[in-house]
MARMI-516391 format. One record per atom (N, C-alpha, C, O): x, y, z; residue number from 0. Coordinates in pm, whole numbers, plus 50000, padded with zeros to 5 digits. Example, Ala and Ser with C-alpha at 12.3 -4.5 7.8 and 13.67 -1.06 7.14 Angstrom:
2
(nuvex (51319; 49431; 50780); 0),
(nuvex (51230; 49550; 50780); 0),
(nuvex (51320; 49670; 50780); 0),
(nuvex (51424; 49668; 50846); 0),
(nuvex (51285; 49775; 50708); 1),
(nuvex (51367; 49894; 50714); 1),
(nuvex (51290; 50003; 50787); 1),
(nuvex (51341; 50114; 50804); 1),
This chain:
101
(nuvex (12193; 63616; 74937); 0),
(nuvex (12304; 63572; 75019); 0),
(nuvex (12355; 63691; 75099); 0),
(nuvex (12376; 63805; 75058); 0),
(nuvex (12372; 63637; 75230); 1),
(nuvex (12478; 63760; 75305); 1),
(nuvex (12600; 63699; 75356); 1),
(nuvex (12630; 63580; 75367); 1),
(nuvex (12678; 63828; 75391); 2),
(nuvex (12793; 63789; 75447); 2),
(nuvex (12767; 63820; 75631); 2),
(nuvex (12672; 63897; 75644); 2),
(nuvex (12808; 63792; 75722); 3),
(nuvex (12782; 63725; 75828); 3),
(nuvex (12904; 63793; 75903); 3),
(nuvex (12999; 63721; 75871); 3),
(nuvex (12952; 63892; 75984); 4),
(nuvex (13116; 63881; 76041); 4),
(nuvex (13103; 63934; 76174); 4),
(nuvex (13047; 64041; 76193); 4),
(nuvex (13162; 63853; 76287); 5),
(nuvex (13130; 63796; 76372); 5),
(nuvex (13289; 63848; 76445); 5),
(nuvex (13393; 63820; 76387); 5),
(nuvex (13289; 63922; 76571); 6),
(nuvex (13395; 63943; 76634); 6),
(nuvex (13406; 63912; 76756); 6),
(nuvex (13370; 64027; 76781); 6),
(nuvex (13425; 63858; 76880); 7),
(nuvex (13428; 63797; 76996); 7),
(nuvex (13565; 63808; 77056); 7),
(nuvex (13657; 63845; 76982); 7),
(nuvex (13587; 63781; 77176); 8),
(nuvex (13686; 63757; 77254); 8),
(nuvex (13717; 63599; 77221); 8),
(nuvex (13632; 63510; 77230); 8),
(nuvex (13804; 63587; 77196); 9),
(nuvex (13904; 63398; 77224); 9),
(nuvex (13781; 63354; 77294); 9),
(nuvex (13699; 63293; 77225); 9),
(nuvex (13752; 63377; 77434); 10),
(nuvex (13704; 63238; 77547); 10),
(nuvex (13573; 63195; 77458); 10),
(nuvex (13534; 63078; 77459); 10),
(nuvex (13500; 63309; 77370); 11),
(nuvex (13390; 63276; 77337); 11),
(nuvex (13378; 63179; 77195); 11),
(nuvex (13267; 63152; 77149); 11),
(nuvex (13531; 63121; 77118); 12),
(nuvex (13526; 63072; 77015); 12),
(nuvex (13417; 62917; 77029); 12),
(nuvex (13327; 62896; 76947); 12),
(nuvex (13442; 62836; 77129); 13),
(nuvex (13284; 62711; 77150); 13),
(nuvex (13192; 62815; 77147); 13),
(nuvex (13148; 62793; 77035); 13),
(nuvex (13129; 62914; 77186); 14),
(nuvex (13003; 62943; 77241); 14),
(nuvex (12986; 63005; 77128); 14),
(nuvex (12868; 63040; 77129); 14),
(nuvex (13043; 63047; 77011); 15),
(nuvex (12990; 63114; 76854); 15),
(nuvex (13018; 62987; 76767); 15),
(nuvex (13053; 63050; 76667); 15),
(nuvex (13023; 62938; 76753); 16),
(nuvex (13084; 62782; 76682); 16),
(nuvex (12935; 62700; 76752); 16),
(nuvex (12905; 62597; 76691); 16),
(nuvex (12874; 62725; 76832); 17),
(nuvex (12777; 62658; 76882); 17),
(nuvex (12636; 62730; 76788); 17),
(nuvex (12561; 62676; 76707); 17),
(nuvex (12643; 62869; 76841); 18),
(nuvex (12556; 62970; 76771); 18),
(nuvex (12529; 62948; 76642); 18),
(nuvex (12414; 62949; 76600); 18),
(nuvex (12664; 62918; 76544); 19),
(nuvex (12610; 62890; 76404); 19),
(nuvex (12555; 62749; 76436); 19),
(nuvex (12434; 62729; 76439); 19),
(nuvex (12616; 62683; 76451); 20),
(nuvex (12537; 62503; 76457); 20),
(nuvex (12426; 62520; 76457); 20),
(nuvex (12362; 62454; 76375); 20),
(nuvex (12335; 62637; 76564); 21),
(nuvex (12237; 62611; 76600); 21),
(nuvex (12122; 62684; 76469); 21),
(nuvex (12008; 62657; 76431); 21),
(nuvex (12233; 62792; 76428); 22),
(nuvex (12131; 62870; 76331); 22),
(nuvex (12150; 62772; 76164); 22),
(nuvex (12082; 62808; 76068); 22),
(nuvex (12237; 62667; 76154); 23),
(nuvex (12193; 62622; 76063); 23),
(nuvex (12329; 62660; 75968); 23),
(nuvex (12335; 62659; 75845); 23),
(nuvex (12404; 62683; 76036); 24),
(nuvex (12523; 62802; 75921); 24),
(nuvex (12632; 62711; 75940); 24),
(nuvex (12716; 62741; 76025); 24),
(nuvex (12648; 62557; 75844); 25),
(nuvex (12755; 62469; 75847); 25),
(nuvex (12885; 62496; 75806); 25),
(nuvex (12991; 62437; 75827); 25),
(nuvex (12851; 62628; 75722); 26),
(nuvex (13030; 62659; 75685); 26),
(nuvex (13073; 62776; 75689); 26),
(nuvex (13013; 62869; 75635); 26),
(nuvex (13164; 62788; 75742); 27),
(nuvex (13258; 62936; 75809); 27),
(nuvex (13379; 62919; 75810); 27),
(nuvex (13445; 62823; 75772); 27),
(nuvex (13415; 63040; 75864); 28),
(nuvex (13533; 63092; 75853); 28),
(nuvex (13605; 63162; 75956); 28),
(nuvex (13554; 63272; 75971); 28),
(nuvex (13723; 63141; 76049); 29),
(nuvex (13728; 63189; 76137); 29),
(nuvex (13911; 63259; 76105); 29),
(nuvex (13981; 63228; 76008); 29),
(nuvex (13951; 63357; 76219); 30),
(nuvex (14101; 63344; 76235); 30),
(nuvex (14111; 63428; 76389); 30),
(nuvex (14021; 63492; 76445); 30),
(nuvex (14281; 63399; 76445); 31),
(nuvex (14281; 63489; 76543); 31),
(nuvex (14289; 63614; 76485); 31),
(nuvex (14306; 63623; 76364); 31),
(nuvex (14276; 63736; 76570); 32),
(nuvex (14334; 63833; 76543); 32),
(nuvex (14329; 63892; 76680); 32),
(nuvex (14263; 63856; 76777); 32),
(nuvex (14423; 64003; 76664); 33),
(nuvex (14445; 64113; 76788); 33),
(nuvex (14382; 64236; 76785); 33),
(nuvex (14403; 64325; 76703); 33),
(nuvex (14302; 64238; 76882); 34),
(nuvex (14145; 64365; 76906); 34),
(nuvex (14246; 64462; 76995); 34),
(nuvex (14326; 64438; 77086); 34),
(nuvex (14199; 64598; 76921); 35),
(nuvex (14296; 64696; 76999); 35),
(nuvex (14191; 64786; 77068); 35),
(nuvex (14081; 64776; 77013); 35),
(nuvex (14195; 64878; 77181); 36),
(nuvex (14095; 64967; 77233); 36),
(nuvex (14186; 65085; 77303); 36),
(nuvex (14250; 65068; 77407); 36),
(nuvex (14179; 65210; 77226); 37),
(nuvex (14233; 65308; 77244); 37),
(nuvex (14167; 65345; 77440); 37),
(nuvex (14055; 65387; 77471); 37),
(nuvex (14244; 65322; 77502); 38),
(nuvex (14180; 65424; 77681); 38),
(nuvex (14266; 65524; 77703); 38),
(nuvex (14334; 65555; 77800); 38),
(nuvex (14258; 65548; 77645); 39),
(nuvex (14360; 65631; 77694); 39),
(nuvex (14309; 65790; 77768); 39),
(nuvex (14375; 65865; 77841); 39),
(nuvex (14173; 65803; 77720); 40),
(nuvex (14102; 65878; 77842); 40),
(nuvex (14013; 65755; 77935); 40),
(nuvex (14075; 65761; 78041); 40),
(nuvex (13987; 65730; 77940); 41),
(nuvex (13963; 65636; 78023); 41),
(nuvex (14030; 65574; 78158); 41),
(nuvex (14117; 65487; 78161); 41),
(nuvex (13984; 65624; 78246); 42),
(nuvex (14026; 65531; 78355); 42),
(nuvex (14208; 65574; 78415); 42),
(nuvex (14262; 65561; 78525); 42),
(nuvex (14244; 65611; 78322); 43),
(nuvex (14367; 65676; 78341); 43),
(nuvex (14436; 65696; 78507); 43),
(nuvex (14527; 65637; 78564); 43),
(nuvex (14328; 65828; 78555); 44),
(nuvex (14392; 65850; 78629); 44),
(nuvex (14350; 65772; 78794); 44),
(nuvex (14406; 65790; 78902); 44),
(nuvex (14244; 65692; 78766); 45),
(nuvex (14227; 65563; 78876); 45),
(nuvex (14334; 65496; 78844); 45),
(nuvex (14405; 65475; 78942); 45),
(nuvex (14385; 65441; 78714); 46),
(nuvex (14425; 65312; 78781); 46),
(nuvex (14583; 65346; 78749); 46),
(nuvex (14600; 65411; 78646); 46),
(nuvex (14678; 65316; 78810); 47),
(nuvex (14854; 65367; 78812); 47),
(nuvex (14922; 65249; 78670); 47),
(nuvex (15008; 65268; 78584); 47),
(nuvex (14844; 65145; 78698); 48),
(nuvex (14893; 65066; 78579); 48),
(nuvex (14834; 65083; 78455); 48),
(nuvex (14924; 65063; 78373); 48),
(nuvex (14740; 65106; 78403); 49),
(nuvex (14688; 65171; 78262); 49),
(nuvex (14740; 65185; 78183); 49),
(nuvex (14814; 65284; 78180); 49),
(nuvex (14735; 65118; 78100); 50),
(nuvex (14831; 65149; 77907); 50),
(nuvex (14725; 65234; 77842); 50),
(nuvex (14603; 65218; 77841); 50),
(nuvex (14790; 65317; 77795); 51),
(nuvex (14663; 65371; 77673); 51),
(nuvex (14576; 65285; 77562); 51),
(nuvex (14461; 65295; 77520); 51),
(nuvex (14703; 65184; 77533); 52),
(nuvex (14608; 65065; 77412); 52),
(nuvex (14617; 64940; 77483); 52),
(nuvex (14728; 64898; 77515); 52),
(nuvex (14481; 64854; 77519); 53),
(nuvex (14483; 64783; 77536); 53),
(nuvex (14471; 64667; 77432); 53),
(nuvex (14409; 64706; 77333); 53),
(nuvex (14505; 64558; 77424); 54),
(nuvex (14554; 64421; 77321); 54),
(nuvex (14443; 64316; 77403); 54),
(nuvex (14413; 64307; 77522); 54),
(nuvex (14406; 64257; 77308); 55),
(nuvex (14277; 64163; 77329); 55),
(nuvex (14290; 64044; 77242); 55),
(nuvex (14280; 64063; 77120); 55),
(nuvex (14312; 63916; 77289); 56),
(nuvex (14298; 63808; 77199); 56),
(nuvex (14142; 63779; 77120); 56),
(nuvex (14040; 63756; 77184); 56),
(nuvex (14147; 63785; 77022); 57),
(nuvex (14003; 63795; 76952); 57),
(nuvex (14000; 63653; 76825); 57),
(nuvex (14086; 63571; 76793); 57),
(nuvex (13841; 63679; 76774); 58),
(nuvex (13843; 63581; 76699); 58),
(nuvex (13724; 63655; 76601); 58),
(nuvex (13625; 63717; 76639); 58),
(nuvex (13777; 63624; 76440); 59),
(nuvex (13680; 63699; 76374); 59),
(nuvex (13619; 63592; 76281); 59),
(nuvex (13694; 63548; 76194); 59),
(nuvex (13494; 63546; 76287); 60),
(nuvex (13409; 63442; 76225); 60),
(nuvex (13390; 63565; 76078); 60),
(nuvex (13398; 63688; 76081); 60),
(nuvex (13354; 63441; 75919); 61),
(nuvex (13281; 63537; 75873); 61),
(nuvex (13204; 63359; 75785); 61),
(nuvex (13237; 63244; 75755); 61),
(nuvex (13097; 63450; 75781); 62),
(nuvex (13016; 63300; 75685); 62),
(nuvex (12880; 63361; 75551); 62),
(nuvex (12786; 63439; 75565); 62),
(nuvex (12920; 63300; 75452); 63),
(nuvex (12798; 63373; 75352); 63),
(nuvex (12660; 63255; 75412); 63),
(nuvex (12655; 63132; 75420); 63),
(nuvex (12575; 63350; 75441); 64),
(nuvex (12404; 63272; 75462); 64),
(nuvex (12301; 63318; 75383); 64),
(nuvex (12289; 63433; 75340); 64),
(nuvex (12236; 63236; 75366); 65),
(nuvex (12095; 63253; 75339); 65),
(nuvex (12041; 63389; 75414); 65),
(nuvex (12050; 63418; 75533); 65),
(nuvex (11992; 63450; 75328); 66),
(nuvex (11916; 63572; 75416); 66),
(nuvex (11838; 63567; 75531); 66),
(nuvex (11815; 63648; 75620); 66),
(nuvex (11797; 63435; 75506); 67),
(nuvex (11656; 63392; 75596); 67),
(nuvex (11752; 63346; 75723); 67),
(nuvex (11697; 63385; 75826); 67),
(nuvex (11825; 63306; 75741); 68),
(nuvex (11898; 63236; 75874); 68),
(nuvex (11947; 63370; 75923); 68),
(nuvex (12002; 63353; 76032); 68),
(nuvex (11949; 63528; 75877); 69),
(nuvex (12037; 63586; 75945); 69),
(nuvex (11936; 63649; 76096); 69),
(nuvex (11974; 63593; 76199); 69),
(nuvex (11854; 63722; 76111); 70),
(nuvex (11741; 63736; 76198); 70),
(nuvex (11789; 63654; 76300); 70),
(nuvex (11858; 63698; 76392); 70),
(nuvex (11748; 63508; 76286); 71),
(nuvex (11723; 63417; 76362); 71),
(nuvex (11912; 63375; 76422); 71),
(nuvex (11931; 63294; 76513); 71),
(nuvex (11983; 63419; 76377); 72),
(nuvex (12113; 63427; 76399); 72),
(nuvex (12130; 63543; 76512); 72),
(nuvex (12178; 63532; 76626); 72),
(nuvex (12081; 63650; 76450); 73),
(nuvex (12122; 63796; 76512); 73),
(nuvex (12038; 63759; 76674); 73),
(nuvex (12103; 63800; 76770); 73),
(nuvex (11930; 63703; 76703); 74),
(nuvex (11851; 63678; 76781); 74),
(nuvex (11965; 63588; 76864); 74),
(nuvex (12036; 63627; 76957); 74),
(nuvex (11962; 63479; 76813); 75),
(nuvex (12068; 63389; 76877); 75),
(nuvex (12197; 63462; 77030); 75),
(nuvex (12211; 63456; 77152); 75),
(nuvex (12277; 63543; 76870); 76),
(nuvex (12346; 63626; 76969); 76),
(nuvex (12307; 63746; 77086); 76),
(nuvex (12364; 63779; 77191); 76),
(nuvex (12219; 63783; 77037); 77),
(nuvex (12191; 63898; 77132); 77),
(nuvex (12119; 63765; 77300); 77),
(nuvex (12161; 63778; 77415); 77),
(nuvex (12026; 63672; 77263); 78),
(nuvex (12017; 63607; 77412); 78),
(nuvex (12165; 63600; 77456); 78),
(nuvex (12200; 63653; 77561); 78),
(nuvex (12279; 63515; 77352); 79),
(nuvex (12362; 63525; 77443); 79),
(nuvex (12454; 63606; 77505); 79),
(nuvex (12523; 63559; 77596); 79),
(nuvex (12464; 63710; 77474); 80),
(nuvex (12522; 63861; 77499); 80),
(nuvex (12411; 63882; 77619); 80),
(nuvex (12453; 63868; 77735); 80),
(nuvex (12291; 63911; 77600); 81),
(nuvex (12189; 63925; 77810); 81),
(nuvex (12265; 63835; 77858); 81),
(nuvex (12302; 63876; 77968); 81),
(nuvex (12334; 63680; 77823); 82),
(nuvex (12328; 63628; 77984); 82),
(nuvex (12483; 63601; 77983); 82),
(nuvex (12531; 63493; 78018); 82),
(nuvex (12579; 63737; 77930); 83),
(nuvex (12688; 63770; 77969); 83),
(nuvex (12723; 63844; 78100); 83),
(nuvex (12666; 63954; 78101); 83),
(nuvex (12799; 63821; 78213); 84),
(nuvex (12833; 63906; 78326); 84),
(nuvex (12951; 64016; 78293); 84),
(nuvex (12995; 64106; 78366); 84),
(nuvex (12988; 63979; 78158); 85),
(nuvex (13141; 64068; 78154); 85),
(nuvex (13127; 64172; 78033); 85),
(nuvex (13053; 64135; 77942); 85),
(nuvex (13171; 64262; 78023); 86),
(nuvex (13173; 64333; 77984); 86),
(nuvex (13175; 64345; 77795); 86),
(nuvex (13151; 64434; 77713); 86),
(nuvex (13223; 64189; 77791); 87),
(nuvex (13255; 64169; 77643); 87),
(nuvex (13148; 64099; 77587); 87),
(nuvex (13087; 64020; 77659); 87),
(nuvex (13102; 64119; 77427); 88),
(nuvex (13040; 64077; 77413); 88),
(nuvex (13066; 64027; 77241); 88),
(nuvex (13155; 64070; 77168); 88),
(nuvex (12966; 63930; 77207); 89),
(nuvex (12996; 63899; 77051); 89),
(nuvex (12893; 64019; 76970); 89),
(nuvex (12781; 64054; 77008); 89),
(nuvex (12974; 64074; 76840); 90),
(nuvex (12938; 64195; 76788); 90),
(nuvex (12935; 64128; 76641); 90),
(nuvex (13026; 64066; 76588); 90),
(nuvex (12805; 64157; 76587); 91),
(nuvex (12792; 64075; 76462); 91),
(nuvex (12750; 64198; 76320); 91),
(nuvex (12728; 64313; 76356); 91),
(nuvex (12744; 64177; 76220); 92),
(nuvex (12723; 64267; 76122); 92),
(nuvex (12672; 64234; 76001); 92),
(nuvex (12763; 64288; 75938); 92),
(nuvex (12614; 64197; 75931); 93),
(nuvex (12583; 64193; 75811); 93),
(nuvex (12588; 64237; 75686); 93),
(nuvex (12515; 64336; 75690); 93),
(nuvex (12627; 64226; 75579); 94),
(nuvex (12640; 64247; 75433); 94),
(nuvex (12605; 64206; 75364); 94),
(nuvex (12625; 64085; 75356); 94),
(nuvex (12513; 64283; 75247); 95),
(nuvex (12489; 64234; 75145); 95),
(nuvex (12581; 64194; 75017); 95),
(nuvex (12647; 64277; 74953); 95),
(nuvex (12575; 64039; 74987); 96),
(nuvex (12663; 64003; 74871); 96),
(nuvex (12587; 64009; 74768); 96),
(nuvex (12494; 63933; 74744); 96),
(nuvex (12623; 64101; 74701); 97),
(nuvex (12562; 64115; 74523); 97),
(nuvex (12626; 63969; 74433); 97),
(nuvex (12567; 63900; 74351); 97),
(nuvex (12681; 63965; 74453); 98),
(nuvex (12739; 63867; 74344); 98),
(nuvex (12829; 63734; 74384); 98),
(nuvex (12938; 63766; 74431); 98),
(nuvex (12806; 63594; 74375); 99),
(nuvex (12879; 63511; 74415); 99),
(nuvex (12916; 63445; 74270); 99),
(nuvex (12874; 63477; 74159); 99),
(nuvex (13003; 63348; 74306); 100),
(nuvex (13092; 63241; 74160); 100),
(nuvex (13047; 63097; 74236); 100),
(nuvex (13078; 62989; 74186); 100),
């Protein structure tokens, strides 16, 4: 068994909710949360409006799978991350669970 955790921007919550459907992964787990990104070198002195921390509506999936569905998962996301135009993308990770109840 693995654990599965899955971080995205909000717009993309259908388009990862689709991703598991497709890989076979009927039960999950999702919540909002707030994605922070230190710029504070960054871009600074282009742009006059610039915060140092930017705030990001996010969404963090996590789901225990079958080992065998994760590959074919990780595959999943990465096509859909190529036929992204923006800069954001879904960032996935894997863990091994030693022990379930």
């Amino acid at each position: 068994m693995k654990l599965l955790i899955i971080t995205a921007i909000a717009e993309f919550e259908k388009d990862i909710k689709m991703l598991l459907k497709n890989a076979e992964v009927t039960t999950f787990s999702y919540r909002n949360v707030m994605s922070y990104k230190d710029v504070s070198e960054e871009f600074l002195e282009s742009n006059w409006f610039a915060s140092e921390m930017n705030e990001t509506e996010s969404l963090l999936f996590y789901a225990m799978v079958p080992k065998e569905k994760v590959d074919f998962f990780f595959q999943l996301v990465a096509d859909f991350n190529a036929q992204q135009s923006t800069k954001a993308k879904v960032q996935v990770a894997v863990l091994n669970i030693e022990k379930t109840n």
